[in-house]
C-alpha positions as CSV (number, residue, x, y, z in Angstrom):
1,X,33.9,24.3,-27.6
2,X,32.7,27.7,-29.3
3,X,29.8,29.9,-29.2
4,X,28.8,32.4,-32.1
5,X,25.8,33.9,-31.0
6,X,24.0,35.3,-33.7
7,X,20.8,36.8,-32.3
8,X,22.4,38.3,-28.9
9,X,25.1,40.7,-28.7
10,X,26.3,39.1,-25.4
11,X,24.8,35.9,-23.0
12,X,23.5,39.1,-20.4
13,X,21.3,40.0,-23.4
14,X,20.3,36.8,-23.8
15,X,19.2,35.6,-20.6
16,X,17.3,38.8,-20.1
17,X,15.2,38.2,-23.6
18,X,14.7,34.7,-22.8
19,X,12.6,35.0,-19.2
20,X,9.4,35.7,-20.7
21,X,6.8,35.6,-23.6
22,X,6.7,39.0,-25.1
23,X,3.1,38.1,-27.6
24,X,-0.4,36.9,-26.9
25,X,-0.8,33.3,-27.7
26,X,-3.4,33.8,-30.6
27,X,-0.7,36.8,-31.7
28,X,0.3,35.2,-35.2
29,X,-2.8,33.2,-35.4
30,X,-4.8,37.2,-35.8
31,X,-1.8,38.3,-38.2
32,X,-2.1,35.2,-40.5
33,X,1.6,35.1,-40.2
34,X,0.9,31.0,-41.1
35,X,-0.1,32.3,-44.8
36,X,3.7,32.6,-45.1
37,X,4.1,28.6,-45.0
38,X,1.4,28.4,-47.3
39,X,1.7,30.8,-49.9
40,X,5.3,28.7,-50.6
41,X,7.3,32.1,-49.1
42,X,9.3,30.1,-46.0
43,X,9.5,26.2,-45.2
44,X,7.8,24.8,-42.2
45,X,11.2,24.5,-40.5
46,X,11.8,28.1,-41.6
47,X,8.6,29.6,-40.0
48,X,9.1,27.1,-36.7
49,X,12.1,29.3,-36.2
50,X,10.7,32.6,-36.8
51,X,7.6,31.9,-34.9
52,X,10.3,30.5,-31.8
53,X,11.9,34.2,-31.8
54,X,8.4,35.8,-32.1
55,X,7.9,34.3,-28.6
56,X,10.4,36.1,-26.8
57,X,10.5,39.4,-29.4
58,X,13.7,41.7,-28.1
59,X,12.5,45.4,-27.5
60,X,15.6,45.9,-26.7
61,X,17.8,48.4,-29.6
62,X,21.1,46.9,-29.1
63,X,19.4,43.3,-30.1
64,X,17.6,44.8,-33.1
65,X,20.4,46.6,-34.6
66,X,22.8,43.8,-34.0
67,X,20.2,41.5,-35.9
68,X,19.9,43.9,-38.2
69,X,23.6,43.8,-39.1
70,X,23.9,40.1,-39.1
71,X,20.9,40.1,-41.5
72,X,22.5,42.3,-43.9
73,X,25.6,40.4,-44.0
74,X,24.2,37.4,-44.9
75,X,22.1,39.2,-47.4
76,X,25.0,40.3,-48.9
77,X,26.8,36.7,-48.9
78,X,24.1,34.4,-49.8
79,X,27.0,31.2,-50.8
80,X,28.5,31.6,-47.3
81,X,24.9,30.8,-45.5
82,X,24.1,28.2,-47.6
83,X,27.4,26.3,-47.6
84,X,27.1,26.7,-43.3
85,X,23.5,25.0,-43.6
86,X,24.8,22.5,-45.5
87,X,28.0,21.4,-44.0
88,X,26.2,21.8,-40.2
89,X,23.3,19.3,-42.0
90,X,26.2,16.7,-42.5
91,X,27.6,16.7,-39.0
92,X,26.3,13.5,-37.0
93,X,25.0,13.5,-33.7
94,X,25.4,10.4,-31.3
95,X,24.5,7.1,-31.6
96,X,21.9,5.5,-29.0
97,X,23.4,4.8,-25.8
98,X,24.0,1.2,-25.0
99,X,25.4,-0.4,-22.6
100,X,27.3,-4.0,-23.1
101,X,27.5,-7.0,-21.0
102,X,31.3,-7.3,-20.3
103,X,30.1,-11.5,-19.7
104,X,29.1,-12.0,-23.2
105,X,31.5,-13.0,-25.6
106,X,29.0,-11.8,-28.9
107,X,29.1,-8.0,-27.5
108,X,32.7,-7.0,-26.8
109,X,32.6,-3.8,-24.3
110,X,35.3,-2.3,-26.4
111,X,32.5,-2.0,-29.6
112,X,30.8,0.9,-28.1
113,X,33.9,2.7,-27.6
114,X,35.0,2.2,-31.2
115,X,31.4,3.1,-32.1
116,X,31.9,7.0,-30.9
117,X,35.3,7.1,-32.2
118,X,34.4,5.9,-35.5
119,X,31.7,8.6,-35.1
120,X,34.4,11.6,-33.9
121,X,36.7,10.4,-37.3
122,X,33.4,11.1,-39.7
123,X,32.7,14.4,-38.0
124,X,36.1,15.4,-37.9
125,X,36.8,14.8,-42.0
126,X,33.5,16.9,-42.4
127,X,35.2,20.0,-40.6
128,X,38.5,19.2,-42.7
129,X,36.6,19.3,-46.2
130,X,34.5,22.6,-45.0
131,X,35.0,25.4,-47.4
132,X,32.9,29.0,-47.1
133,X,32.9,31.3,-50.0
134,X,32.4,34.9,-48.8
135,X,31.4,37.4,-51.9
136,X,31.8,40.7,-49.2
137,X,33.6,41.6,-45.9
138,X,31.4,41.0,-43.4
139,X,30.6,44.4,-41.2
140,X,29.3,42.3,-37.8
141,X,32.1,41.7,-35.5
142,X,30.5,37.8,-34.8
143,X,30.3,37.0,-38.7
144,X,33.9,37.6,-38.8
145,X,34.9,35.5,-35.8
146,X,32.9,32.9,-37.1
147,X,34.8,32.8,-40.5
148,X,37.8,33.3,-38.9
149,X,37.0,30.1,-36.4
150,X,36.1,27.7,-39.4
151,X,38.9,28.6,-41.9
152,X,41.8,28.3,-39.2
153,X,43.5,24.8,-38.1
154,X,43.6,25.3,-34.3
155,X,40.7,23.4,-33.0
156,X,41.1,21.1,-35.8
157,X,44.3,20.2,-34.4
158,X,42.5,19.4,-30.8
159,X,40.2,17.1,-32.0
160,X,42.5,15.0,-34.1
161,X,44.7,14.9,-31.0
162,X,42.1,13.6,-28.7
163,X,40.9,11.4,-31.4
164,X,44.5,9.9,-31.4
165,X,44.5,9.5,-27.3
166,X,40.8,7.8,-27.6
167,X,42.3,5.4,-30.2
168,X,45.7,4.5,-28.3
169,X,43.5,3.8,-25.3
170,X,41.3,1.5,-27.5
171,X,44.3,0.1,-29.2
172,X,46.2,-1.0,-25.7
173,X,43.5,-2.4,-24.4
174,X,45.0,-2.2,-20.6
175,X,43.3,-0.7,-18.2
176,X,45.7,-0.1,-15.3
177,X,43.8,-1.2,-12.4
178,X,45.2,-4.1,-10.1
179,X,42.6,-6.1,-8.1
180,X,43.1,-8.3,-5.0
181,X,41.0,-10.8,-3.0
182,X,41.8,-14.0,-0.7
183,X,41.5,-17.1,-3.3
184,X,41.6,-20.2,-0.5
185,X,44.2,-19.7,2.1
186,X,46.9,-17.8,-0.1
187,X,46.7,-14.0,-1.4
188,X,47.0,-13.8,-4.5
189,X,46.9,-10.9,-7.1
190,X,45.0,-10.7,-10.4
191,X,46.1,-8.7,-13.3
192,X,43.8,-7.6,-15.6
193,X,45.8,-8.1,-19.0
194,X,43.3,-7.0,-21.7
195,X,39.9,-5.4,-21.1
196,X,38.5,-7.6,-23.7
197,X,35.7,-10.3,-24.2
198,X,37.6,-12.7,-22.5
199,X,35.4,-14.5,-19.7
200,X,38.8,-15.9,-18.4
201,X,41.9,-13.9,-17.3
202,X,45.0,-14.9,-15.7
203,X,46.2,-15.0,-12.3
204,X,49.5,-14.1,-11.1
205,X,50.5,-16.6,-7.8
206,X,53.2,-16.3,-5.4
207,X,54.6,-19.7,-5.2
208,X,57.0,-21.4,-3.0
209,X,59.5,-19.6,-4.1
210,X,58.4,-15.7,-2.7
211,X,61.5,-14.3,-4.3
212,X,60.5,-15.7,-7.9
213,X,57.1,-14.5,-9.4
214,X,55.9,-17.0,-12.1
215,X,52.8,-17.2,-13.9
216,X,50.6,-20.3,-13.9
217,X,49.1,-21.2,-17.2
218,X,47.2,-23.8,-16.2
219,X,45.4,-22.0,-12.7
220,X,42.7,-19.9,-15.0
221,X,39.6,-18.4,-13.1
222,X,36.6,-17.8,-14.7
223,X,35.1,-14.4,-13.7
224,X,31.7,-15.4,-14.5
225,X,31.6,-18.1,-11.7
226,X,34.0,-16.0,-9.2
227,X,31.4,-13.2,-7.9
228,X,34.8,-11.4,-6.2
229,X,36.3,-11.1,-9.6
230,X,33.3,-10.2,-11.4
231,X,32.7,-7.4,-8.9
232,X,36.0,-6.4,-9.6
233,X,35.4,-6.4,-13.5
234,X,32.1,-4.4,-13.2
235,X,33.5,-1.9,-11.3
236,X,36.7,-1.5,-13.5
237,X,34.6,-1.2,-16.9
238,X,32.2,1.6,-15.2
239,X,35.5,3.1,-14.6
240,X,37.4,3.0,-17.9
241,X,35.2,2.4,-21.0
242,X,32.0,3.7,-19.7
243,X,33.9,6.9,-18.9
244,X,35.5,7.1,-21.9
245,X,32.4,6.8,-23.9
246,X,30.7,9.4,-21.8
247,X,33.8,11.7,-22.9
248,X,33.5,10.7,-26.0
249,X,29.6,11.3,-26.3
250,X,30.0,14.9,-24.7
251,X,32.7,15.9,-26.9
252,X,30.2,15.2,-29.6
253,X,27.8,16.4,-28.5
254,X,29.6,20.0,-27.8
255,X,30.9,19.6,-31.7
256,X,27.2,19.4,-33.2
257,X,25.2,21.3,-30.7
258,X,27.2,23.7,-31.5
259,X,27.2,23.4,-35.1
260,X,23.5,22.7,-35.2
261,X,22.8,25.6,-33.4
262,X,24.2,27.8,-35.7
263,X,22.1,26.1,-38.5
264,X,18.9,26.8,-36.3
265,X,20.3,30.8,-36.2
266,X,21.0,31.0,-40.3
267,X,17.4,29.4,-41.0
268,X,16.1,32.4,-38.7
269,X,17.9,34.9,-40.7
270,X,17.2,32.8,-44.5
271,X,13.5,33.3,-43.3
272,X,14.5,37.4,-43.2
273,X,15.6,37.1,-46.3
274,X,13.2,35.1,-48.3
275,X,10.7,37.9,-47.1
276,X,13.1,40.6,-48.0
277,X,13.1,38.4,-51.8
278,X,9.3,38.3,-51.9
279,X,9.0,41.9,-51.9
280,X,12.0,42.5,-55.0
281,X,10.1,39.9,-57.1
282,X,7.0,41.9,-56.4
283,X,8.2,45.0,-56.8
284,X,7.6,45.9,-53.4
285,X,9.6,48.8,-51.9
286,X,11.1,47.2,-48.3
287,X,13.5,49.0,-45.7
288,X,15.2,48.2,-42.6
289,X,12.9,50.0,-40.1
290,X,14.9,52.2,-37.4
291,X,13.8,51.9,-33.6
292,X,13.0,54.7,-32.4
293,X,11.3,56.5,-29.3
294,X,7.3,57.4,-29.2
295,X,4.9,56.5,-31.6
296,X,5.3,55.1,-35.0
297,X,6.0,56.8,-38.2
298,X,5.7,54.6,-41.5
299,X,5.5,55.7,-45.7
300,X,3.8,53.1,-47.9
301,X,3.3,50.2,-45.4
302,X,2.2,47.3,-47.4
303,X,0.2,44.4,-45.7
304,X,2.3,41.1,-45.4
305,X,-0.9,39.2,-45.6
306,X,-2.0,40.5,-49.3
307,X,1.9,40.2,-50.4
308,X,2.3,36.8,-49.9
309,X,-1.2,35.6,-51.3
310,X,-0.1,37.6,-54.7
311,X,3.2,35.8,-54.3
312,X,1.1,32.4,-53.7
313,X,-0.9,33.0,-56.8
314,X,2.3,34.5,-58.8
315,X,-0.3,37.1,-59.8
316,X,2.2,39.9,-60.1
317,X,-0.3,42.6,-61.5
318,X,-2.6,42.3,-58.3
319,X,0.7,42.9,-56.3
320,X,1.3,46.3,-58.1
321,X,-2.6,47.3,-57.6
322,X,-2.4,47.2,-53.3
323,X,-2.3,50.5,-51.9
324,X,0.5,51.3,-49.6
325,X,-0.9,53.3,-46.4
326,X,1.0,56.1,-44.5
327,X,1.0,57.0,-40.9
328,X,2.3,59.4,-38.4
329,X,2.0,58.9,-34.8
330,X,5.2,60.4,-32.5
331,X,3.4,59.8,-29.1
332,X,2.3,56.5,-29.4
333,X,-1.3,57.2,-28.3
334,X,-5.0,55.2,-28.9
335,X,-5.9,54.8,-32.7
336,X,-9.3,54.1,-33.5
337,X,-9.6,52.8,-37.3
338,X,-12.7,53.3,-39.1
339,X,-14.7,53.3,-42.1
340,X,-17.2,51.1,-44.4
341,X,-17.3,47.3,-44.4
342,X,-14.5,45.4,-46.0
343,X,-12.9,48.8,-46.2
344,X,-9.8,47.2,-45.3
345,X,-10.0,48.0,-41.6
346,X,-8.8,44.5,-40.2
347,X,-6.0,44.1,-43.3
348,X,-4.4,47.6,-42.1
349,X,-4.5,46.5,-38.5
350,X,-2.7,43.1,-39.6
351,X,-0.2,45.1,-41.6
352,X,0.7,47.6,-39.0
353,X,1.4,44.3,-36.3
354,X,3.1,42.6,-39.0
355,X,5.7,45.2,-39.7
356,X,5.9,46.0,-35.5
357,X,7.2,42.2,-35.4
358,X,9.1,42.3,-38.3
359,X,10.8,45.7,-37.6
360,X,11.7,43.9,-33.8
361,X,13.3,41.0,-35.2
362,X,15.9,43.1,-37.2
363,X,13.8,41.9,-40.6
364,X,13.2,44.4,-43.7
365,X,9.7,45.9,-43.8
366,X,7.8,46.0,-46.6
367,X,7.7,50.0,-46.9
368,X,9.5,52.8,-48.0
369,X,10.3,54.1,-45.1
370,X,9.1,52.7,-40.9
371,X,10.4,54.2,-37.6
372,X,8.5,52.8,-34.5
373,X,9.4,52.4,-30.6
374,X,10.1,48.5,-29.9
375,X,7.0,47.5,-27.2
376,X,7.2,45.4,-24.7
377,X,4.5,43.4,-25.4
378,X,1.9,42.9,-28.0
379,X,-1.4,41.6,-27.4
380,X,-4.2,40.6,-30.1
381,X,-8.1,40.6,-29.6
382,X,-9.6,39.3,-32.6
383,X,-13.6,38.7,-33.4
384,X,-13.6,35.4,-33.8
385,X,-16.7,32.7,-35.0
386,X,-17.9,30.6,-31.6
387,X,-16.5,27.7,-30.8
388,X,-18.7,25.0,-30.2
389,X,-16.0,22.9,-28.3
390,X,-15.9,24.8,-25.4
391,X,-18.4,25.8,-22.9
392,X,-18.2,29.5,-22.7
393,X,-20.2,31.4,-25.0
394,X,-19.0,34.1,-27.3
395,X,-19.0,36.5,-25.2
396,X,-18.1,34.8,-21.8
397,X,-14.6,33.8,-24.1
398,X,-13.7,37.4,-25.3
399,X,-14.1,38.6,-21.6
400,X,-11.9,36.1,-20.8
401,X,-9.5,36.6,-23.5
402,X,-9.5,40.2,-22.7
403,X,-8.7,39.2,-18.3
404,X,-6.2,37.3,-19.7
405,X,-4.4,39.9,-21.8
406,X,-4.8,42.2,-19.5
407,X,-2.6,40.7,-17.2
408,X,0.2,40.5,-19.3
409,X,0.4,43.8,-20.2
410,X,2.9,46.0,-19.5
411,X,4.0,49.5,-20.1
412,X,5.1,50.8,-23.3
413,X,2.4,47.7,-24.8
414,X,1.0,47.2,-28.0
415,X,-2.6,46.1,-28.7
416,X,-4.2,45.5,-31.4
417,X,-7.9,45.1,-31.1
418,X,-10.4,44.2,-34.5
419,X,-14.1,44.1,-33.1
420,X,-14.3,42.8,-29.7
421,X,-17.8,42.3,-28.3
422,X,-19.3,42.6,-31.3
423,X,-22.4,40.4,-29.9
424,X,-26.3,40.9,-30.6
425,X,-26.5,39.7,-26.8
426,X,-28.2,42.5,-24.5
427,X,-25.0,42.2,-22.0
428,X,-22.7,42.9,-24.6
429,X,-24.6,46.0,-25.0
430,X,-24.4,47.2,-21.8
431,X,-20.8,46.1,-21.4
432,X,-19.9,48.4,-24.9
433,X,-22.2,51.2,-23.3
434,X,-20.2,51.7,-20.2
435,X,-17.0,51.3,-21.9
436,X,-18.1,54.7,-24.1
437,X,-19.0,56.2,-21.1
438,X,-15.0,56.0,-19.5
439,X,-13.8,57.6,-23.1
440,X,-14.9,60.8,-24.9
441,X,-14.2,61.2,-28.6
442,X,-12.6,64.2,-30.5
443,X,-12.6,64.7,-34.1
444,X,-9.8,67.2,-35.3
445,X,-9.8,68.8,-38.9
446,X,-6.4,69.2,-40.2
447,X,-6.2,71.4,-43.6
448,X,-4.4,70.1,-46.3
449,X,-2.3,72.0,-49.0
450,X,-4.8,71.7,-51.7
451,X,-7.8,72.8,-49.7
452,X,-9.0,69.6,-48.6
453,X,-9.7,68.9,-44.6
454,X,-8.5,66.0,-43.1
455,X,-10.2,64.1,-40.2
456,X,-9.2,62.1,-37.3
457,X,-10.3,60.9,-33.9
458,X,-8.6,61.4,-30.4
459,X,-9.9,59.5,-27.5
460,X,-9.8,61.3,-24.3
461,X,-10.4,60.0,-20.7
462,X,-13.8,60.1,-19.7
463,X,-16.1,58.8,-16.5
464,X,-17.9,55.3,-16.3
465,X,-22.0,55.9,-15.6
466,X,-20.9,53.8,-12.6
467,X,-18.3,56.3,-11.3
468,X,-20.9,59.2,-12.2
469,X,-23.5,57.9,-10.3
470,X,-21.2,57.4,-7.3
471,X,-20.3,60.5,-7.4
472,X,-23.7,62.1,-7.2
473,X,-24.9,60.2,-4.5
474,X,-21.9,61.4,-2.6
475,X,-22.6,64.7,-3.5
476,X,-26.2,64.9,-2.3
477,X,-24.8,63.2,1.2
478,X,-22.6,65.5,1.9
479,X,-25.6,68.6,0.5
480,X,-27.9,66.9,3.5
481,X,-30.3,66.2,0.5
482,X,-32.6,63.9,1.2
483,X,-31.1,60.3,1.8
484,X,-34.6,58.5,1.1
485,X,-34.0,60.4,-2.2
486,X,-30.8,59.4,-2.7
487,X,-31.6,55.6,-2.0
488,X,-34.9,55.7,-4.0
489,X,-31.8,57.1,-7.0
């Protein structure tokens, strides 16, 4: 049929971004990405889509800046995505299968047939009375294939044509098949006149006369009492209108899968641009982010989360009161965020994965400028309440949310962690307590042009007590201390 891909730039692309899950499962549940359906900023259908490409995120550039493109285009010809949503929405798919009894006089086998014909006609009058408006020239090579497809005749022309075959077929009502069995002590041949609901059908003798073929009108057989000739009949409708309804069916189904799909892509992209319309009516500077190599680099990054509850609660004034945050990272290293309670800690962490998603499905971000390396992988670890369902405790469950992050990480992976083991429990404790052993902490001043100093924290690599005290009992073995000594250490 045709295939306008309009999230891959080719089918290698796609089959490569496709093998895998590139987010944690609880990924959008951390984010609150779901307050977008519920602040009234996307449809349900709308965020199902979004949610669907969050699964397999594309670090690749290509795919972002090919989104990116398409997304433009369409924000720039709003009547040409609606008028494809629309017209793909009145495409029909197939009617339940079902499958006639040839014997039964009240179901004539040739009804199904005329059933997905009838269906092909409707379809085919929808393509006929399509009509696209297009504001701009598109710049995306696959937008202007696409237009070019749907305003031309060609494939138009095809399925009329084949439309016309189906119905000649239907309208004969011959089968061409011959069928031939010993009636008695004479061979005779039966002709099958008229695939229809019939239970009788003539037979054509050779008489007397061998030279002189006649037809008797009065010898009728009745299929339904001849198990030969029904046989024959069963085999001969598997052969011809089953067929041709399967034809039928998958021609169909090629039309409005295709079609369909292609509504499933523009709802994507409509989801991109009802964000990209939340932040105009809030007054909300947004940009397409660039991907880039190393660390991130973002001015003004606003939280998602915050936008769309203003937008939820139309209370614009709040809106213009959130404080845009700016970072600068080229090397992509450890970040530790800190500060007082409800300082806004956990909404900056959401913000900064929110736009990392956002800027890796080719959507605007709400900032005035973002630049960030596309990751492989992004994980979540959330302090959540305990769940009295299950039979792990709290802190059983984060271990074994942490195990099973772990081993999906990858390199060039992004984390995002908001308070894990935060438990009164003594083994929690201990468990933090060796973790600050493996990691020493910097702070750096950096002077700033009106005489303040600004500080930060670096994390470097440091040794486990566990590692530490390895290491001294090896060193007092291989002293000759004394090992009663080292045992009683």
């Amino acid at each position: 049929m045709f295939d306008f891909d309009l999230l891959y730039p080719s089918c290698e692309k796609r089959q490569e971004g496709r093998k895998c899950d590139r987010v944690s499962e609880r990924l959008t549940e951390d984010l609150q990405l779901e307050a977008l359906v519920e602040g009234g900023v996307l449809g349900r259908e709308q965020y199902g889509w979004m949610r669907e490409e969050i699964r397999y995120l594309p670090s690749d550039r290509e795919v972002i800046r090919y989104r990116q493109a398409v997304l433009t285009d369409l924000l720039n010809n709003p009547d040409f995505m609606e008028d494809c949503i629309k017209f793909c929405g009145r495409l029909k798919d197939n009617i339940p299968r079902k499958r006639y009894n040839i014997w039964e006089r009240q179901a004539p086998v040739y009804k199904n047939l005329e059933n997905y014909i009838e269906l092909l006609k409707e379809n085919y009058q929808v393509l006929c009375t399509a009509d696209f408006r297009v504001r701009k020239l598109f710049e995306s090579e696959v937008l202007r294939r696409m237009v070019s497809f749907l305003e031309g005749e060609e494939y138009k022309e095809y399925l009329k044509e084949i439309i016309g075959l189906l119905g000649e077929v239907l309208a004969a009502g011959a089968v061409g098949y011959r069928a031939e069995y010993t009636y008695g002590q004479v061979l005779k041949s039966v002709r099958i006149e008229r695939l229809y609901p019939e239970n009788t059908y003539r037979m054509k003798e050779t008489g007397v006369l061998r030279k002189k073929a006649v037809i008797d009108e009065g010898h009728l057989i009745k299929a339904g009492e001849n198990l030969i000739l029904r046989n024959n009949m069963d085999e001969i409708y598997a052969k011809t209108i089953v067929r041709l309804c399967d034809f039928a069916s998958r021609l169909n189904s090629a039309l409005v899968g295709a079609f369909k799909r292609l509504e499933r892509e523009l709802s994507y992209y409509r989801a991109g641009i009802e964000l990209y319309h939340m932040y105009r009516k809030l007054r909300i500077p947004a940009c397409l982010p660039q991907a880039a190599e190393g660390g991130a680099v973002f001015r003004q990054l606003y939280p998602v989360r915050l936008l769309v509850e203003c937008y939820g609660q139309g209370d614009w004034r709040r809106a213009g009161e959130i404080q845009g945050n700016d970072y600068s990272d080229g090397e992509g290293r450890t970040v530790i965020i800190t500060g007082f309670n409800s300082g806004g800690k956990t909404t900056f962490l959401q913000a900064a994965g929110s736009a990392q998603i956002l800027m890796q499905l080719g959507f605007h971000v709400p900032a005035v400028s973002y630049e960030a390396a596309p990751v492989s992988y992004i994980g979540s670890l959330f302090a959540n309440v305990e769940d009295i369902h299950t039979v792990h405790g709290k802190l059983e469950q984060e271990l074994l949310d942490i195990r099973r992050m772990a081993g999906q990480v990858r390199r060039g992976s992004l984390l995002l962690m908001n308070e894990i083991l935060a438990t009164t429990s003594e083994e929690g404790t201990e468990i933090m307590a060796e973790g600050e052993c493996a990691v020493n902490y910097v702070t750096e001043q950096y002077p700033e042009d009106d005489g303040s100093v600004r500080k930060t924290h670096r994390i470097i690599r440091g040794r486990p007590e566990k590692e530490i005290f390895e290491r001294e009992l090896v060193r007092r073995y291989l002293q000759g201390e004394n090992s009663a000594d080292a045992d009683d250490a």
